[in-house]
DRENDO-1510 file (C-alpha; in Angstrom, 1 decimal, always signed):
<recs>
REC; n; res; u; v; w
REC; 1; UNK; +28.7; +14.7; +13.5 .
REC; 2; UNK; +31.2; +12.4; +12.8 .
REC; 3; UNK; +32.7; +11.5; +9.4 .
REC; 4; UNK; +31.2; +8.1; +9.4 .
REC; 5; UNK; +27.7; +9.3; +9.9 .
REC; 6; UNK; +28.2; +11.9; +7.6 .
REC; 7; UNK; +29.5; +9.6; +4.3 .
REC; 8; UNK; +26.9; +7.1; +5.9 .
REC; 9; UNK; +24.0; +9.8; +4.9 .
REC; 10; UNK; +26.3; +11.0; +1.9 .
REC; 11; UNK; +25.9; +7.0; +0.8 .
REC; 12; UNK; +22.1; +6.9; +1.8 .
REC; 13; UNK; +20.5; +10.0; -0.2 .
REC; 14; UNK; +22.8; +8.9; -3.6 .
REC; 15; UNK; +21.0; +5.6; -3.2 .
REC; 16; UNK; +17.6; +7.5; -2.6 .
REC; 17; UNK; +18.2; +9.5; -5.5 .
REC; 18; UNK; +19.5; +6.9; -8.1 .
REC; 19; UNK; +16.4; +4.8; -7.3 .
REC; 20; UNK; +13.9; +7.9; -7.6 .
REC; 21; UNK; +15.8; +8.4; -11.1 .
REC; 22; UNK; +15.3; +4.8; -12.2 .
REC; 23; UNK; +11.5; +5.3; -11.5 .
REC; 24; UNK; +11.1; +9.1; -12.4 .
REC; 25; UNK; +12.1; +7.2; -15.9 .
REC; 26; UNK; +10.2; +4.2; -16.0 .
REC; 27; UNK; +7.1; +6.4; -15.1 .
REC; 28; UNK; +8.6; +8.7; -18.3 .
REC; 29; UNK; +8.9; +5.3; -20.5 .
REC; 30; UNK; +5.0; +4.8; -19.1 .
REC; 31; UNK; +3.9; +8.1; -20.5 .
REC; 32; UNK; +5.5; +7.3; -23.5 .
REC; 33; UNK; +2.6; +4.6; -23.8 .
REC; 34; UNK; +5.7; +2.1; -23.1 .
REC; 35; UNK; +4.0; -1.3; -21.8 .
REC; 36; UNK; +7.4; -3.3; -22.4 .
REC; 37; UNK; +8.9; -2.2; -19.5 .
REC; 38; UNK; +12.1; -4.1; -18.6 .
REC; 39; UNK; +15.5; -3.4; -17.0 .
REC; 40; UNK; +17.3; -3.0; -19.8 .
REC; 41; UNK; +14.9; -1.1; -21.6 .
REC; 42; UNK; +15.4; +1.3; -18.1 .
REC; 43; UNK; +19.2; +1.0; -18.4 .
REC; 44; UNK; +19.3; +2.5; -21.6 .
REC; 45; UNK; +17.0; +5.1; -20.9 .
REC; 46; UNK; +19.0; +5.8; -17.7 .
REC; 47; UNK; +22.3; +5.5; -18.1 .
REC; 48; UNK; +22.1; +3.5; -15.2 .
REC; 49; UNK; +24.0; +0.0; -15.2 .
REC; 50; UNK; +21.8; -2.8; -15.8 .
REC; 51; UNK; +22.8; -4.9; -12.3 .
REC; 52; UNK; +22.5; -1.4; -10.4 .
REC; 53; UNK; +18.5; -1.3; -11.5 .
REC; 54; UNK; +18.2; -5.2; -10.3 .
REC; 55; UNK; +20.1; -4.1; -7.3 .
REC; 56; UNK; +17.2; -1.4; -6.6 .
REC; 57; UNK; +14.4; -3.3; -8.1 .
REC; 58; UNK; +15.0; -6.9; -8.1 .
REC; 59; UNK; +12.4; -8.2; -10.6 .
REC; 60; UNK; +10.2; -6.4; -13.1 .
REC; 61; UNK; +6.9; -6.4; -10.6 .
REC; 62; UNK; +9.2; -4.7; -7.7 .
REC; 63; UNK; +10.0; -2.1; -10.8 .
REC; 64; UNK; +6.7; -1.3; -11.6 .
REC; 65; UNK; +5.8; -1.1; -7.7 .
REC; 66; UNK; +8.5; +1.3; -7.2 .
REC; 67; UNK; +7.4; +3.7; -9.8 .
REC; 68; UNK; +4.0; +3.6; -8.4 .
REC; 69; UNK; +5.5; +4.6; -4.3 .
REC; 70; UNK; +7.3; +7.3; -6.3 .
REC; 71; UNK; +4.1; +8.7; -7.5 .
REC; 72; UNK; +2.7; +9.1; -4.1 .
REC; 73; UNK; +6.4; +10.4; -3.3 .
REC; 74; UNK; +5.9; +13.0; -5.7 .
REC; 75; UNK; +1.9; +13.8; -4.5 .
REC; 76; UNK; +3.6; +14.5; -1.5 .
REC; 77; UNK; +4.0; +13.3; +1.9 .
REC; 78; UNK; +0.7; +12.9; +3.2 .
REC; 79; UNK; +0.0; +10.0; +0.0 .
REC; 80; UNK; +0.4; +6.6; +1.7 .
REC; 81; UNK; -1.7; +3.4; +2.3 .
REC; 82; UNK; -3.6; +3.9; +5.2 .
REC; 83; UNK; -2.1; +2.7; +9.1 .
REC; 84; UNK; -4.9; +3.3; +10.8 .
REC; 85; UNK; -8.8; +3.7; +10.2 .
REC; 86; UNK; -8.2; +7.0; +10.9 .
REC; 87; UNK; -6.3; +7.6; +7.9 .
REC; 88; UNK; -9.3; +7.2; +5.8 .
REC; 89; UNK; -10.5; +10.4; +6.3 .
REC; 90; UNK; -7.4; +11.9; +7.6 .
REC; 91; UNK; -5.3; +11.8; +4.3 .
REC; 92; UNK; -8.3; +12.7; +2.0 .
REC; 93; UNK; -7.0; +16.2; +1.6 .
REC; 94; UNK; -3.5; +15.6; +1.4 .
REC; 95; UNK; -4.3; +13.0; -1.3 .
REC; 96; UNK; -6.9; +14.7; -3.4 .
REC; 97; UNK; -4.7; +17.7; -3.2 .
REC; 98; UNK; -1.8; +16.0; -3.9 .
REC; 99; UNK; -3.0; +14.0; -7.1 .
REC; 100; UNK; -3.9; +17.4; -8.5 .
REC; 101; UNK; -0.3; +19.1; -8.2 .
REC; 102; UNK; +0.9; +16.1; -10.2 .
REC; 103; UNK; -2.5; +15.4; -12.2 .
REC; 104; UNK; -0.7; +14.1; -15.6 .
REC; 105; UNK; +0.8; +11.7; -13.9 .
REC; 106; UNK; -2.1; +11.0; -11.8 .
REC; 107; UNK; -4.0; +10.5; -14.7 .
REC; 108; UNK; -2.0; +8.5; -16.4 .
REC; 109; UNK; -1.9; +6.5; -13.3 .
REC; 110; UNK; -5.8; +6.3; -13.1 .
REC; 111; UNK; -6.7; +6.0; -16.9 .
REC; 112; UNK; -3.9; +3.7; -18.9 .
REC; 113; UNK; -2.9; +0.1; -19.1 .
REC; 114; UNK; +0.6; +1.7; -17.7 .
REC; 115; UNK; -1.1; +3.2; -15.0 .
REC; 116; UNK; -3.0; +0.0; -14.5 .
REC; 117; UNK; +0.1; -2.1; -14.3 .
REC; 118; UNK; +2.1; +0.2; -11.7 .
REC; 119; UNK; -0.9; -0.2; -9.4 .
REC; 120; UNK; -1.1; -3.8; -9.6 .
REC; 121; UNK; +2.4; -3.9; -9.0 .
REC; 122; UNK; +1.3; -3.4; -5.9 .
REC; 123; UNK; -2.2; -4.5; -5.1 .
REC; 124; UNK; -1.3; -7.8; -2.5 .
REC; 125; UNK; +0.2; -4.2; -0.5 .
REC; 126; UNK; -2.8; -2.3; -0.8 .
REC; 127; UNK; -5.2; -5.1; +0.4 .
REC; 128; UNK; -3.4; -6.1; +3.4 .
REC; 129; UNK; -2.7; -3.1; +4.1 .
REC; 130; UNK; -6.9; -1.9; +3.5 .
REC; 131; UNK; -8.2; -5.3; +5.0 .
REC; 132; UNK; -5.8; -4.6; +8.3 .
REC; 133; UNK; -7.9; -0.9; +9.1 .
REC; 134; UNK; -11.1; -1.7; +7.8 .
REC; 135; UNK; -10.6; -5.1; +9.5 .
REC; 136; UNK; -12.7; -3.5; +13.4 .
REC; 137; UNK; -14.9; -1.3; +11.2 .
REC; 138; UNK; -16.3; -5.1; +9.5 .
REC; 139; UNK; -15.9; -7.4; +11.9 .
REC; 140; UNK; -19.9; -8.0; +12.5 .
REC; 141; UNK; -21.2; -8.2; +9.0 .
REC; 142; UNK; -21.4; -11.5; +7.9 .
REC; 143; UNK; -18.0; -13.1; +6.0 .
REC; 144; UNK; -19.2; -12.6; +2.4 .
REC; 145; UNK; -19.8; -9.1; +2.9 .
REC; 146; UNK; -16.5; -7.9; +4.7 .
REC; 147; UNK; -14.7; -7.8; +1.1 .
REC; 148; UNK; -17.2; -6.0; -0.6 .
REC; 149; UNK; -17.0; -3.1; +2.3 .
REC; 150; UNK; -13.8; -2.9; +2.4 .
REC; 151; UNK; -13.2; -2.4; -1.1 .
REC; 152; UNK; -15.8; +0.1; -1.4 .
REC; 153; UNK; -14.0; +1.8; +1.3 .
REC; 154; UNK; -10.2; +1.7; -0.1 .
REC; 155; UNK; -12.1; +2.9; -3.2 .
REC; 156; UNK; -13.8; +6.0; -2.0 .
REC; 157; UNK; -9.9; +6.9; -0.7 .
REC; 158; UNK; -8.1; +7.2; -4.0 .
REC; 159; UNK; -10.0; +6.1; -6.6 .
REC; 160; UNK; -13.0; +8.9; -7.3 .
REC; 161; UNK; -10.3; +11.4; -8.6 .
REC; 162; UNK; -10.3; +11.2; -11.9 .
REC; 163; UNK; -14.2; +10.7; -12.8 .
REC; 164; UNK; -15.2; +13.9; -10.1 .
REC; 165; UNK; -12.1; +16.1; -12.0 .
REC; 166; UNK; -13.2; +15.0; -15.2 .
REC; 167; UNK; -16.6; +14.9; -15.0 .
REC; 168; UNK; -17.8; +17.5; -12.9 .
REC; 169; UNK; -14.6; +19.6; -12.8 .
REC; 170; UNK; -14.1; +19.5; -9.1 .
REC; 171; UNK; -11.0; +20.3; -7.2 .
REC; 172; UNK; -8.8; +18.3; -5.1 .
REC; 173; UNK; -10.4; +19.5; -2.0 .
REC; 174; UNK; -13.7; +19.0; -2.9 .
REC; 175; UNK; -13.4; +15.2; -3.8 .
REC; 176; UNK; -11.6; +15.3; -0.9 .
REC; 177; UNK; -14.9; +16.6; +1.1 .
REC; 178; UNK; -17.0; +14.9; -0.4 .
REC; 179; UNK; -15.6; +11.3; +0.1 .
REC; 180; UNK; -14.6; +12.3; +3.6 .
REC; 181; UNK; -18.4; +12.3; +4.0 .
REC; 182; UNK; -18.9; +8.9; +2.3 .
REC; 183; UNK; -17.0; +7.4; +4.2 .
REC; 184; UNK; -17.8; +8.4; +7.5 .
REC; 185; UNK; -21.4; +7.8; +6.3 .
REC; 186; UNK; -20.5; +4.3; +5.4 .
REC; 187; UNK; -18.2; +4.0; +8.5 .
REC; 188; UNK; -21.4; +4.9; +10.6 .
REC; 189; UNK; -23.6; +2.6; +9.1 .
REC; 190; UNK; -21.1; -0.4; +9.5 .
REC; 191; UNK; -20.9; +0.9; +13.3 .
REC; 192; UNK; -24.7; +0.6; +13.7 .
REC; 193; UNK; -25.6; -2.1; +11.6 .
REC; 194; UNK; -24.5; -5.0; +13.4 .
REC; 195; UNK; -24.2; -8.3; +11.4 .
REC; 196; UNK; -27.4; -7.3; +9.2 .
REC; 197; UNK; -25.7; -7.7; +5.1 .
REC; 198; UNK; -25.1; -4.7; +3.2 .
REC; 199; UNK; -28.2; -5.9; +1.1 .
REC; 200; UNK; -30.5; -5.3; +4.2 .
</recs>
């Protein structure tokens, strides 16, 4: 490996870890019960420069969005938005699983207006990105009903969490089974049903 390659990934992870730092804190300031999230208000509580957390996180809705990829960093690798259908069902484990090792956070995530402004941060993503591998799986039903499908679907793949752990004290891998089966029930009956509506 040559010297420029190596300063070249020297430069790289420095830049990876300065902007996990700057959302590792700005999910901190969050916990704190913090909803005046700014840079400056990060600078301080960093260290960082100011024009280095614009550099990373150009306006204060990129901020917030970047706190909320570093929680799925920090579930682990298998948290993402979906790229396929498959990925519905495919990440349920790694997901569930994965919201449980960092289940504070998680919560706070799932339960606070904090948590609530990180994912929204985030949310023209997470429907384009939900639309896009539901989109086959929808097609036939008529236009009014594709929406309300598809959200029920991007629902049953992160959202149940919190209410399954909390109310009926399941694990990670059980919510992960169980909406595994609800959605490839629902995924079947959008296969079968044609263009009937949902309310048929």
């Amino acid at each position: 490996m040559d010297e420029d390659t190596t300063a070249s990934g020297t430069r790289e992870r420095k830049k990876d870890e300065t902007r996990a730092r700057i959302a590792d804190d700005v999910i901190a300031l969050m916990a704190e019960g913090r909803l005046d999230i700014s840079h400056d208000l990060v600078a301080e509580r960093t260290g960082i420069a100011r024009r280095t957390i614009y550099r990373y996180f150009p306006d204060r809705q990129e901020l917030l969005g970047g706190a909320s990829t570093r929680v799925r960093e920090l579930a682990g690798p298998g948290v993402r938005f979906p790229e396929s259908e498959a990925d519905l069902t495919g990440t349920l484990l790694d997901t569930y699983t994965g919201f449980d090792r960092i289940a504070p956070i998680t919560t706070l995530m799932r339960s606070t207006p904090q948590g609530r402004a990180m994912r929204m941060a985030q949310n023209d993503m997470r429907v384009e990105r939900y639309t896009a591998v539901t989109a086959d799986a929808v097609k036939d039903l008529p236009q009014e009903d594709r929406k309300l499908a598809t959200a029920l679907l991007q629902m049953l793949h992160t959202t149940p969490w919190l209410e399954m752990r909390d109310h009926w004290g399941l694990t990670g891998e059980e919510i992960a089974r169980a909406t595994g089966w609800a959605i490839r029930t629902l995924l079947a009956d959008l296969r079968s049903r044609g263009d009937r509506p949902l309310s048929d």
